[in-house]
FILUMMI-449683 format. One line per field, with one value per residue (C-alpha): residue in three letters; z, y, x. Coordinates in nm, 3 decimals, padded with zeros to 5 digits. Layout:
BEGIN
code <- (ALA / ...)
z <- (Z / ...)
y <- (Y / ...)
x <- (X / ...)
This chain:
BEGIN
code <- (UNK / UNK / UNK / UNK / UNK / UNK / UNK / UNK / UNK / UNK / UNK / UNK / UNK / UNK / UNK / UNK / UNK / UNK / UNK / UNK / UNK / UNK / UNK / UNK / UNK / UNK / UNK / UNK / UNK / UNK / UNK / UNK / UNK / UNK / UNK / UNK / UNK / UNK / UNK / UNK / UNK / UNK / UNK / UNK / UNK / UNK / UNK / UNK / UNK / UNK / UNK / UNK / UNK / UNK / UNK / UNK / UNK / UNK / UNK / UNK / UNK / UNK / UNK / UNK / UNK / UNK / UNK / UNK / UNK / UNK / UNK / UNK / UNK / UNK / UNK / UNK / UNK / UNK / UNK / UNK / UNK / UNK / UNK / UNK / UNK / UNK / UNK / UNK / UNK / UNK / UNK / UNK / UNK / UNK / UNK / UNK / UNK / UNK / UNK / UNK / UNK / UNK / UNK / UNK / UNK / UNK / UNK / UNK / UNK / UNK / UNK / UNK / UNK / UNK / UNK / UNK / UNK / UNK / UNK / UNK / UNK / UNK / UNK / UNK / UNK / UNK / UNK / UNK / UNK / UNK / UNK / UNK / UNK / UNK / UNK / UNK / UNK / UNK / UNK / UNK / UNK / UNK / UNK / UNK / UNK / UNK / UNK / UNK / UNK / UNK / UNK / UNK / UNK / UNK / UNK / UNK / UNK / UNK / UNK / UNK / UNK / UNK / UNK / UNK / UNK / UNK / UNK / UNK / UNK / UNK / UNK / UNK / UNK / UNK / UNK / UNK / UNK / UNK / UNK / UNK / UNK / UNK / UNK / UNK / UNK / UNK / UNK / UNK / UNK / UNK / UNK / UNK / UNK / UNK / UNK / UNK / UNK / UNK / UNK / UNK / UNK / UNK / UNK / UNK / UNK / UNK / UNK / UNK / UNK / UNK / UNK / UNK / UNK / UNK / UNK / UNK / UNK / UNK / UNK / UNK / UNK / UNK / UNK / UNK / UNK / UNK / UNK / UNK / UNK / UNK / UNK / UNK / UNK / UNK / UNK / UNK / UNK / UNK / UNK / UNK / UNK / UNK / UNK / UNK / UNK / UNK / UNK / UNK / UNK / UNK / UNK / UNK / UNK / UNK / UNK / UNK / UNK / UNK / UNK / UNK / UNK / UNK / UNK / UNK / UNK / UNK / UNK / UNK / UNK / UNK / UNK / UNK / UNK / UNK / UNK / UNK / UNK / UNK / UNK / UNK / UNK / UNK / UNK / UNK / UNK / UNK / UNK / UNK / UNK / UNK / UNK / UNK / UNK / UNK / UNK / UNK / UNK / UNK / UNK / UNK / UNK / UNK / UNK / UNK / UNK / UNK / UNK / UNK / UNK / UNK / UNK / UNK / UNK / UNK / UNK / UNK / UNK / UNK / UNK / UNK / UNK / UNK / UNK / UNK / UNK / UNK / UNK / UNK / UNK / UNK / UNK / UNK / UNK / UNK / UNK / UNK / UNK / UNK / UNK / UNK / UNK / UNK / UNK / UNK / UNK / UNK / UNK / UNK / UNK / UNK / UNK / UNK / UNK / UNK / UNK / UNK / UNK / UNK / UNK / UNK / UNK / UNK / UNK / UNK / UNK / UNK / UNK / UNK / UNK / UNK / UNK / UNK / UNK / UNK / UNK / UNK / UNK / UNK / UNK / UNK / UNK / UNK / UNK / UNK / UNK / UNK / UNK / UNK / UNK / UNK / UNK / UNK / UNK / UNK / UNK / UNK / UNK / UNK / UNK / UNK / UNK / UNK / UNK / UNK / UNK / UNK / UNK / UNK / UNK / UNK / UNK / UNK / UNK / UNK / UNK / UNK / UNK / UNK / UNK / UNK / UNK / UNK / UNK / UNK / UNK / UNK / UNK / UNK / UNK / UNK / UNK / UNK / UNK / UNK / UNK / UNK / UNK / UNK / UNK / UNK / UNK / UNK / UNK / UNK / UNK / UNK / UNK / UNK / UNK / UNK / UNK / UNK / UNK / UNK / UNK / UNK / UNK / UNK / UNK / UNK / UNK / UNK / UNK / UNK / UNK / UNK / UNK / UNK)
z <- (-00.115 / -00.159 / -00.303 / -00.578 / -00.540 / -00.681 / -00.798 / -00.487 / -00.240 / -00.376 / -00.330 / 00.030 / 00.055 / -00.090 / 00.202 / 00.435 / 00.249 / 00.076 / -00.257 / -00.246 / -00.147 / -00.486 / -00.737 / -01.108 / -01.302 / -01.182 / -01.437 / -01.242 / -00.966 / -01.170 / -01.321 / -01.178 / -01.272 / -01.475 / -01.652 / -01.514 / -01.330 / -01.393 / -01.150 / -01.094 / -00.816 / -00.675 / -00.552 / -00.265 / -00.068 / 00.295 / 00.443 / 00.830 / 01.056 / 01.084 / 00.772 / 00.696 / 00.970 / 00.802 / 00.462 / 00.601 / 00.835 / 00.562 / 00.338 / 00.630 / 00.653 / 00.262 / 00.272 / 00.000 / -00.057 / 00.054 / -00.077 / 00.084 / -00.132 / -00.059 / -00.345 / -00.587 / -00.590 / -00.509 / -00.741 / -00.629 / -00.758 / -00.362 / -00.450 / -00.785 / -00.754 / -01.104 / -01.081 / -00.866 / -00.720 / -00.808 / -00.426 / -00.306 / -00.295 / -00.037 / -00.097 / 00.175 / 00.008 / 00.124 / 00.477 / 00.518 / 00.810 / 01.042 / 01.349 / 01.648 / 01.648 / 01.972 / 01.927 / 02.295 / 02.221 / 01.857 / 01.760 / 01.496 / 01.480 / 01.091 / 00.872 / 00.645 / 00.286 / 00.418 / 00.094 / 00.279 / 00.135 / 00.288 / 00.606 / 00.574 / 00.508 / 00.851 / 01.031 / 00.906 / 00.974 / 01.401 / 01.299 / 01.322 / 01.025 / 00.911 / 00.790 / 00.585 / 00.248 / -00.139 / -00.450 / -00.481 / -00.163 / -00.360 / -00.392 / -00.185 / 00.100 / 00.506 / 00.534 / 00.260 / 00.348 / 00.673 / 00.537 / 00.344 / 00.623 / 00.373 / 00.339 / 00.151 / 00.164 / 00.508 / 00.679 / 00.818 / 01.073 / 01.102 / 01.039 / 00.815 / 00.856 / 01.152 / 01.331 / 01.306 / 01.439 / 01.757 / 01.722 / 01.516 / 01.468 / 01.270 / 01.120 / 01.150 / 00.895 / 01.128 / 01.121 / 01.498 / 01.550 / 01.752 / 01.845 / 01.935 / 01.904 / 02.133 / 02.180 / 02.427 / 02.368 / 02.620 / 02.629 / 02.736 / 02.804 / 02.590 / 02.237 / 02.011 / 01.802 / 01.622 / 01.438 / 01.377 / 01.132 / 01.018 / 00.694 / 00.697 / 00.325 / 00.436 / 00.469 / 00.884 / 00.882 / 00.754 / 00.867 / 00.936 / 01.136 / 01.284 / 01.559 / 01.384 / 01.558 / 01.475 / 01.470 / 01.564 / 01.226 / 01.133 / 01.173 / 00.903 / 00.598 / 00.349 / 00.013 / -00.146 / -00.456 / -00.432 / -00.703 / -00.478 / -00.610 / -00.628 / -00.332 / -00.097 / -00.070 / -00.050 / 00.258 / 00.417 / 00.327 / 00.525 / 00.842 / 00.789 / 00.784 / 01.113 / 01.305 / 01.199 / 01.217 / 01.415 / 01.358 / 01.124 / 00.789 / 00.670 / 00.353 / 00.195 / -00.189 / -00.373 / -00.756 / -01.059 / -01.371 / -01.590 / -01.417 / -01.534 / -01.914 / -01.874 / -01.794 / -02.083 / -02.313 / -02.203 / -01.968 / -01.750 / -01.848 / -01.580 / -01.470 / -01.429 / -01.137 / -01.154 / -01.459 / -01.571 / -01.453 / -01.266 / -01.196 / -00.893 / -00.706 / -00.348 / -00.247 / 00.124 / 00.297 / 00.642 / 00.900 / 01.198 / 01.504 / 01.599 / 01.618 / 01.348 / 00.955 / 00.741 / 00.426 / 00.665 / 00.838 / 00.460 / 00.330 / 00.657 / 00.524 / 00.191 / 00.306 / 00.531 / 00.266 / 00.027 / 00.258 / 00.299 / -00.067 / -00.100 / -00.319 / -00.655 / -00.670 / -00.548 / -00.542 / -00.220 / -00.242 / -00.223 / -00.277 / -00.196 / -00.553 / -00.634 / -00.311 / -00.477 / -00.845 / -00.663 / -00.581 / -00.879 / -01.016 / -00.753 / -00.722 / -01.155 / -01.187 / -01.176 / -01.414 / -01.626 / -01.603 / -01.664 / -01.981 / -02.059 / -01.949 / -01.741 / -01.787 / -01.442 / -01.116 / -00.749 / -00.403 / -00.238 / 00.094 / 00.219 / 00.503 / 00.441 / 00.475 / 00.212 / -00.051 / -00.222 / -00.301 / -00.422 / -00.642 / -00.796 / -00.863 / -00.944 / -01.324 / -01.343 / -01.228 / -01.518 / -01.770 / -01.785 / -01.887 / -02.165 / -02.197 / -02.029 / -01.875 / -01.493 / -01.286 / -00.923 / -00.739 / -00.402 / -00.019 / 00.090 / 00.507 / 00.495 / 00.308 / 00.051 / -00.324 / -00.639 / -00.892 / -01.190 / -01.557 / -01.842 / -02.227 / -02.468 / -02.627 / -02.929 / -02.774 / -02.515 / -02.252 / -02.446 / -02.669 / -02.315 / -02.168 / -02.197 / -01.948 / -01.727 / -01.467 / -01.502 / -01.441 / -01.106 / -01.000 / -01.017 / -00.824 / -00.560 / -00.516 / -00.489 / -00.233 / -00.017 / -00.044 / 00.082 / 00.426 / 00.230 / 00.183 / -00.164 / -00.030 / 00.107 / 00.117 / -00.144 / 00.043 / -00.056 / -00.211 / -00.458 / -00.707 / -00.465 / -00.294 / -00.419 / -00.275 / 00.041 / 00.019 / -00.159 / 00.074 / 00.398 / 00.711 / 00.708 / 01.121 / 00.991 / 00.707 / 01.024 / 01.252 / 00.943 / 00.864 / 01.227 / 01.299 / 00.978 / 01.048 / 01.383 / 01.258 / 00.932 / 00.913 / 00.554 / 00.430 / 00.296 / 00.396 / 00.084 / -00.031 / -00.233 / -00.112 / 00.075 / 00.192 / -00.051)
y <- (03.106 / 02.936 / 03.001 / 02.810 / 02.668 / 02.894 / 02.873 / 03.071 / 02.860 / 02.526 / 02.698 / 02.755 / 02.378 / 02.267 / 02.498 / 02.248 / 01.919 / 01.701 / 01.696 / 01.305 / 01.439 / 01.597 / 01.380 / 01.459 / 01.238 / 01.259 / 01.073 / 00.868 / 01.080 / 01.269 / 01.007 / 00.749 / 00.379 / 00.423 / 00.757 / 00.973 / 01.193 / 01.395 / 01.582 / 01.833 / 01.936 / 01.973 / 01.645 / 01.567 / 01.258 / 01.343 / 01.055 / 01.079 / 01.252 / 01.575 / 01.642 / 01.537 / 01.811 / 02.108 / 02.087 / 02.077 / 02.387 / 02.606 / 02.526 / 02.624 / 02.960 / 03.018 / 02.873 / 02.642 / 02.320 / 01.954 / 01.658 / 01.321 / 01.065 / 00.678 / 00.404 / 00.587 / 00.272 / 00.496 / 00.501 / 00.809 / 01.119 / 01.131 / 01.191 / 01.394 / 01.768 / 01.834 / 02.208 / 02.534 / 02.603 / 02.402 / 02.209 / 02.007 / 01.620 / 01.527 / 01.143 / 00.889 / 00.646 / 00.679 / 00.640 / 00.246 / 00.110 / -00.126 / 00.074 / -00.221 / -00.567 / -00.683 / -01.051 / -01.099 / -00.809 / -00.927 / -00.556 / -00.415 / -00.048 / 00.076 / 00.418 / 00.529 / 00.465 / 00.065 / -00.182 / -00.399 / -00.653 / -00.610 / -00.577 / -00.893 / -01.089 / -00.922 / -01.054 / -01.389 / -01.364 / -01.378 / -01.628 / -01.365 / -01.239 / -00.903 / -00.954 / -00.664 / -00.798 / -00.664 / -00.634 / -00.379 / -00.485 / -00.499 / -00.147 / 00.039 / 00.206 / 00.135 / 00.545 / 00.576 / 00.268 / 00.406 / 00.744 / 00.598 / 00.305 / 00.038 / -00.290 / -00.554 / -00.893 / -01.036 / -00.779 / -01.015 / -01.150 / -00.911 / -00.560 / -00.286 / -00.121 / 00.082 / -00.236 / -00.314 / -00.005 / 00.057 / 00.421 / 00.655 / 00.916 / 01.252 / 01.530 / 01.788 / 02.118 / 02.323 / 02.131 / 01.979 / 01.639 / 01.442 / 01.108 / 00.895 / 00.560 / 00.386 / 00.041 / 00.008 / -00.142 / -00.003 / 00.362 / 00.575 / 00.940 / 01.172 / 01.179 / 00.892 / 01.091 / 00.807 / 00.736 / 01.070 / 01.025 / 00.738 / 00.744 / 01.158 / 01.092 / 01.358 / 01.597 / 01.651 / 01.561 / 01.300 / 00.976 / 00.887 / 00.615 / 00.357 / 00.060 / -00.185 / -00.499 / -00.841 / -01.168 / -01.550 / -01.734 / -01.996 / -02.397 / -02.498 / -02.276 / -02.401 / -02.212 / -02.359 / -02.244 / -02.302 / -02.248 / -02.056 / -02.017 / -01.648 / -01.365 / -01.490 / -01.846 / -01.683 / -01.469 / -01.794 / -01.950 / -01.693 / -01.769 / -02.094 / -02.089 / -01.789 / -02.095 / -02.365 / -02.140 / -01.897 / -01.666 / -01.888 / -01.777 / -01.461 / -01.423 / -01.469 / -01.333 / -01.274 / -01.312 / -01.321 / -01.482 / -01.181 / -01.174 / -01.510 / -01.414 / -01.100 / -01.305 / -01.534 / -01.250 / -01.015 / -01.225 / -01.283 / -01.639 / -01.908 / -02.259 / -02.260 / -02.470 / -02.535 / -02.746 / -02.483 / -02.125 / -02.070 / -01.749 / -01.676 / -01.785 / -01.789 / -01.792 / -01.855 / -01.870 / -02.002 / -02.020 / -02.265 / -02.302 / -02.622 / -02.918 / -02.852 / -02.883 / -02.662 / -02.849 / -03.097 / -02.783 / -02.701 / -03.026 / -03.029 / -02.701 / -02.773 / -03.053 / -02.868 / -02.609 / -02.906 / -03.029 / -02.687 / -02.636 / -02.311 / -02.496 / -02.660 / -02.740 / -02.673 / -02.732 / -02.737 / -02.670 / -02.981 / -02.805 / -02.456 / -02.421 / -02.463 / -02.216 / -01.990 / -02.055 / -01.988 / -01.642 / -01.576 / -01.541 / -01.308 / -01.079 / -01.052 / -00.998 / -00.615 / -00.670 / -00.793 / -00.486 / -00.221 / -00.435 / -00.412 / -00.015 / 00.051 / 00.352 / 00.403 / 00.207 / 00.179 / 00.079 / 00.062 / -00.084 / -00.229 / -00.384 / -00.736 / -00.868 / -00.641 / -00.738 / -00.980 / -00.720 / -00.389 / -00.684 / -00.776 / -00.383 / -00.249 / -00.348 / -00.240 / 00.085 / 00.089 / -00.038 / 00.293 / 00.419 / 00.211 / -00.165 / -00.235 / -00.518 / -00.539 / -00.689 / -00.748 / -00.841 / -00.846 / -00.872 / -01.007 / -01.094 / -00.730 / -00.605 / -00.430 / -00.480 / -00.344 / -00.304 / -00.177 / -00.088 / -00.174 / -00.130 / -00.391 / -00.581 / -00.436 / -00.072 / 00.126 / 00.301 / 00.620 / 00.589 / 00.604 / 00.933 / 01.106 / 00.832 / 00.827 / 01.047 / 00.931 / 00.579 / 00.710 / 00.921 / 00.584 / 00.332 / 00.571 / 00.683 / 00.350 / 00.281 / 00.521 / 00.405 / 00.107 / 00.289 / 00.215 / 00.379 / 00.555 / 00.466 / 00.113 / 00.078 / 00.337 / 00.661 / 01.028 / 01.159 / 01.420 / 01.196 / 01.147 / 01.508 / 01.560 / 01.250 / 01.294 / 01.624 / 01.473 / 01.197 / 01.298 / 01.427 / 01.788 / 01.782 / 01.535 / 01.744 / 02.073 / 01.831 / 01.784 / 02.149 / 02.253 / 01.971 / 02.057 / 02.446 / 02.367 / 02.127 / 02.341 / 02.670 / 02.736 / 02.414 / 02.324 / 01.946 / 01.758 / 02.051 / 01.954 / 01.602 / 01.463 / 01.866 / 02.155)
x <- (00.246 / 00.544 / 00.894 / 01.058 / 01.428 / 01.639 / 02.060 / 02.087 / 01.889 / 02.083 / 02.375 / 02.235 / 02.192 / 02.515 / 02.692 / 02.527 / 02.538 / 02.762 / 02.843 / 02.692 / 02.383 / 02.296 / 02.141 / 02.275 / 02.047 / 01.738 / 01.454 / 01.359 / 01.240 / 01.013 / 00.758 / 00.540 / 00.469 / 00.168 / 00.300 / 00.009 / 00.209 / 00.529 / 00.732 / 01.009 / 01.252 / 01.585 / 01.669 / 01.853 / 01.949 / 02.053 / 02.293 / 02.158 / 01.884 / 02.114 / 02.099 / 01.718 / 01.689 / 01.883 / 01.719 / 01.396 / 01.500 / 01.655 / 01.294 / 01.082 / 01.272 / 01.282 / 00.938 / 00.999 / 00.831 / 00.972 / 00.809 / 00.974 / 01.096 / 01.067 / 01.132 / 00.856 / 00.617 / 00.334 / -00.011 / -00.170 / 00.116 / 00.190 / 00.542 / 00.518 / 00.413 / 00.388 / 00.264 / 00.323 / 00.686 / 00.932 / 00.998 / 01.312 / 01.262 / 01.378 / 01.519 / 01.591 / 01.739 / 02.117 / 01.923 / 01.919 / 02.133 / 01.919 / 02.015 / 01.935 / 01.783 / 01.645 / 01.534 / 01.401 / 01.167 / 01.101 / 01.170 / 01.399 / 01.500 / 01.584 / 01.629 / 01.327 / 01.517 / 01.567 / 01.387 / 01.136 / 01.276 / 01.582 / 01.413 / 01.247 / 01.570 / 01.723 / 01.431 / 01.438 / 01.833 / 01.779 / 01.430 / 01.176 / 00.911 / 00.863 / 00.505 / 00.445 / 00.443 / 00.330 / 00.418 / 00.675 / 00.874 / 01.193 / 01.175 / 00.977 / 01.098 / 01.005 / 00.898 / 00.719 / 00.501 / 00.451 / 00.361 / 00.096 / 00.016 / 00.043 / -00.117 / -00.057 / -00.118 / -00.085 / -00.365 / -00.559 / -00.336 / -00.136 / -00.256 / -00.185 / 00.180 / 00.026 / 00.027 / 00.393 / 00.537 / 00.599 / 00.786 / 00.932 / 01.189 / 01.061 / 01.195 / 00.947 / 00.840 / 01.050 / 01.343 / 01.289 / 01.352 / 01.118 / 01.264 / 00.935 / 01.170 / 00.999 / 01.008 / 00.738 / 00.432 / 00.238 / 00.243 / -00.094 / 00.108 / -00.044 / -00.164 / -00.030 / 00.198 / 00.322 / -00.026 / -00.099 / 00.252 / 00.170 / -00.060 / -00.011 / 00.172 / 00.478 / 00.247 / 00.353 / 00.697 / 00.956 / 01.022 / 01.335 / 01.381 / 01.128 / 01.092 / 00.933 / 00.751 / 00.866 / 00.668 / 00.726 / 00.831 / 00.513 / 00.663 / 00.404 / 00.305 / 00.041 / -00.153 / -00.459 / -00.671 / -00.970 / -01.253 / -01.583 / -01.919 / -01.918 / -01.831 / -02.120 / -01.948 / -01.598 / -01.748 / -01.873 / -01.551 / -01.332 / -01.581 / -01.582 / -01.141 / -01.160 / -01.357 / -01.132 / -00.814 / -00.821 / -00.525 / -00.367 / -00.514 / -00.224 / -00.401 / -00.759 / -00.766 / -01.049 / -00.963 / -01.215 / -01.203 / -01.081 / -00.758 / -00.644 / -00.771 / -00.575 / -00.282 / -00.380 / -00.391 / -00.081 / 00.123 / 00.314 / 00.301 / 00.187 / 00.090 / -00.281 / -00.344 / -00.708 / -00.811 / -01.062 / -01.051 / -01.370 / -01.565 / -01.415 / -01.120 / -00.968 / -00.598 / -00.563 / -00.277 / -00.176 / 00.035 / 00.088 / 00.283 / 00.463 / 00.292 / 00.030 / 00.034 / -00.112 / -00.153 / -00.368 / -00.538 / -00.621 / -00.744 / -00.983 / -01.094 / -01.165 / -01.351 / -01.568 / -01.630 / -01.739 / -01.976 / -02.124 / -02.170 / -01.928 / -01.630 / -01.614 / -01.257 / -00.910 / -00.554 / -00.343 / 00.045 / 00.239 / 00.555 / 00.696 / 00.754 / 00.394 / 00.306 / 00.509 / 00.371 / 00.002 / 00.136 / 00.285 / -00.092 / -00.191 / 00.119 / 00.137 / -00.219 / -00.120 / 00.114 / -00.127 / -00.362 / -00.105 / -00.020 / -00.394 / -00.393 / -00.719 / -00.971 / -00.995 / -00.846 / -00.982 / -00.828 / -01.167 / -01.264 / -01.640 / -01.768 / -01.697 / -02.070 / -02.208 / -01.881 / -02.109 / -02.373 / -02.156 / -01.969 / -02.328 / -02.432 / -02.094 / -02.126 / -02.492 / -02.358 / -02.124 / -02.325 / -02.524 / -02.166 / -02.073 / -01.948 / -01.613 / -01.429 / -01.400 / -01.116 / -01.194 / -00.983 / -00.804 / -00.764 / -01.108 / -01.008 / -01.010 / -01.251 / -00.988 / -01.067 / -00.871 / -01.185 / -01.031 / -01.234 / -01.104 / -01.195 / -01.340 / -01.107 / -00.989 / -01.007 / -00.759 / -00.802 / -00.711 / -01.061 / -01.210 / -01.027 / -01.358 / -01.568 / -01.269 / -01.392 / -01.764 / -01.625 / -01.405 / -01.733 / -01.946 / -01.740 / -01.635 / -01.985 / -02.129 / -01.835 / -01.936 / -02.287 / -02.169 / -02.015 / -01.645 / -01.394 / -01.236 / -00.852 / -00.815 / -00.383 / -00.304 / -00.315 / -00.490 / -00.198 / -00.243 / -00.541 / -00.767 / -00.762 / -01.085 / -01.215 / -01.158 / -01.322 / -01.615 / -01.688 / -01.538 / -01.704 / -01.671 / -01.551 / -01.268 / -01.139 / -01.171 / -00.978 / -00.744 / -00.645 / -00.609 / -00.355 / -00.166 / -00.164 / -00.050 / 00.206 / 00.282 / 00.205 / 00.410 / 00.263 / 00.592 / 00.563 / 00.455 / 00.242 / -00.109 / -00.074 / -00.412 / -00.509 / -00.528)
């Protein structure tokens, strides 16, 4: 059971912190982006490591609650505990100095609260990319995308933020620091530490630092859309650009028809690029070393694809401006649907060769629900898709509040069907905790508990987040 924070516990804290540590207005902290979810705590911003360490320390003793604080981009309430004791949230945000930069090892050491964003412009500062790339980078925060092992939308060549870390400095429930900075790549002593952190949503420790692996800057970049005949021929589309390729295609987007009316009907306003607005559309993206050129590598590819029957039409950047006006569709497309208001969302994942067929049964699932509008869209290279339900037009979401859980229920059990997954990029948090208890294997949810008790015994870290 844990404690509350009480006047006498701050007062505990503010004996061991600055006065600039203690956040006076703190709205912001306390709500989420879709309004779902609202919070409460004393929040504090530590400045270094030290510090991060000491209000950790004086929780564990007073057993009360901590639950870590990034830019507050997340979907799934992982850093809102709206009920039980009220915790400390624990803010990184004053934590953002880029520490090192080693450009003959392409690695980059920086403090949890540094933007991504910011991040990336460093790396393209000594020529290098930070590849990690989404929506919200002008906000969110390096340690909470670790925490949650983000994805975004260059997974397919380069990995999920896993993949781009190489260490990591943690404050753990008992105040120890563990500084797992490595900078090694190879490194087989012991148990991997570093992954077990990553994705565990604060619920092991804080992040406060991380080594962060940089990559070689493309000479060529190139985006085409490209109008497919339905999910099948996007599949054989992405083969067809792995042979011809290689490691060159960053992104491969899977985007239906519905998106584009939703931006149609709610904005953000854009230039279509297609003439009409087919069923289903592919953004790919690539990158190339010296000596080749993507927008011919593209062309070559379209061509192919033409040949093979898979493609009706497309558009290849002749401009960065228009690369950039391609990705304004994809990246607004969530804008879109929160302007719309969904019933119920999903950050699913499925095998990539059996995409086609959970697309085709999906809405015959739902149709034994009621009517409803479905948005499909996302990340096909890796089989990550964003298949969101909507309400007729005319209606809102809130005149579906009843089916919302039936709707949830139906696409996550077809998912898992499918050998997917219920959390793709978006992490457990504190929606999904039934979930993961739902479709998980029991020995993983075992394995689960025993490494948090081991790592936690007063379950202060980020408590009702992915365990209960």
């Amino acid at each position: 059971m844990l404690n509350s924070v009480t006047d006498e516990f701050e007062a505990q804290l503010r004996a061991i912190l600055p006065e600039g540590a203690f956040k006076s207005d703190t709205d912001g902290y306390f709500t989420e982006s879709r309004g779902r979810w609202t919070g409460q705590g004393l929040v504090v911003a530590p400045s270094s490591t030290q510090e991060v360490s000491a209000v950790v320390k004086a929780c564990n003793d007073a057993k009360v609650g901590v639950v870590p604080y990034g830019g507050g981009t997340g979907l799934v309430g992982g850093q809102i505990l709206q009920d039980g004791a009220k915790p400390v949230v624990l803010s990184l945000e004053r934590m953002i100095k880029v520490r090192d930069v080693y450009p003959t090892e392409d690695t980059m050491v920086v403090e949890a609260g540094a933007i991504l964003a910011s991040i990336q412009d460093e790396a393209e500062r000594i020529g290098r990319l930070f590849p990690l790339s989404l929506a919200s980078e002008g906000s969110a925060r390096i340690g909470g995308l670790l925490s949650t092992n983000a994805g975004g939308l260059n997974v397919l060549r380069y990995g999920n933020a896993r993949a781009q870390c190489l260490g990591l400095e943690v404050v753990l429930a008992d105040g120890t620091v563990w500084n797992g900075l490595s900078r090694l790549h190879k490194d087989n002593t012991g148990y991997d530490l570093r992954d077990l952190m990553i994705g565990a949503e604060g619920t092991l420790g804080v992040i406060t630092a991380a080594a962060l692996k940089l990559s070689p800057r493309p000479a060529s970049v190139g985006s085409a859309m490209i109008a497919v005949k339905g999910p099948a021929a996007a599949l054989a589309l992405l083969a067809l650009a792995k042979e011809r390729l290689a490691e060159g295609i960053s992104a491969f987007e899977l985007m239906h028809r519905q998106g584009f009316d939703f931006l149609d009907e709610v904005g953000p306003e854009y230039h279509a690029p297609l003439a009409e607005t087919p069923e289903w559309t592919v953004l790919i993206d690539v990158g190339l070393p010296s000596g080749l050129q993507a927008d011919e590598a593209l062309v070559d590819l379209f061509e192919a694809a033409l040949e093979a029957d898979l493609v009706t039409d497309g558009v290849i950047a002749q401009s960065e401006a228009q690369r950039e006006a391609f990705w304004f569709i994809r990246e607004n497309i969530p804008e879109a649907n929160r302007r719309i208001g969904s019933i119920s969302s999903h950050d699913i994942s499925i095998p990539l060769s059996v995409v086609p067929e959970f697309i085709k049964i999906g809405p015959e699932q739902l149709e034994k629900i009621g009517e409803f509008r479905i948005n499909c869209f996302g990340h096909l290279g890796d089989g990550n898709l964003h298949y969101n339900v909507f309400p007729p037009k005319g209606l809102s979401r809130a005149d579906f509040s009843s089916e919302r859980d039936q709707i949830k229920e139906a696409v996550h059990d077809l998912a898992h069907e499918f050998s997917g997954s219920v959390s793709a990029e978006h992490g457990v948090g504190r929606l999904k905790v039934g979930d993961l208890e739902r479709y998980s294997d029991p020995a993983k949810l075992t394995m689960m508990r025993a490494i948090k008790g081991a790592l936690d015994p007063n379950g202060i870290m980020n408590p009702g987040a992915v365990l209960r």
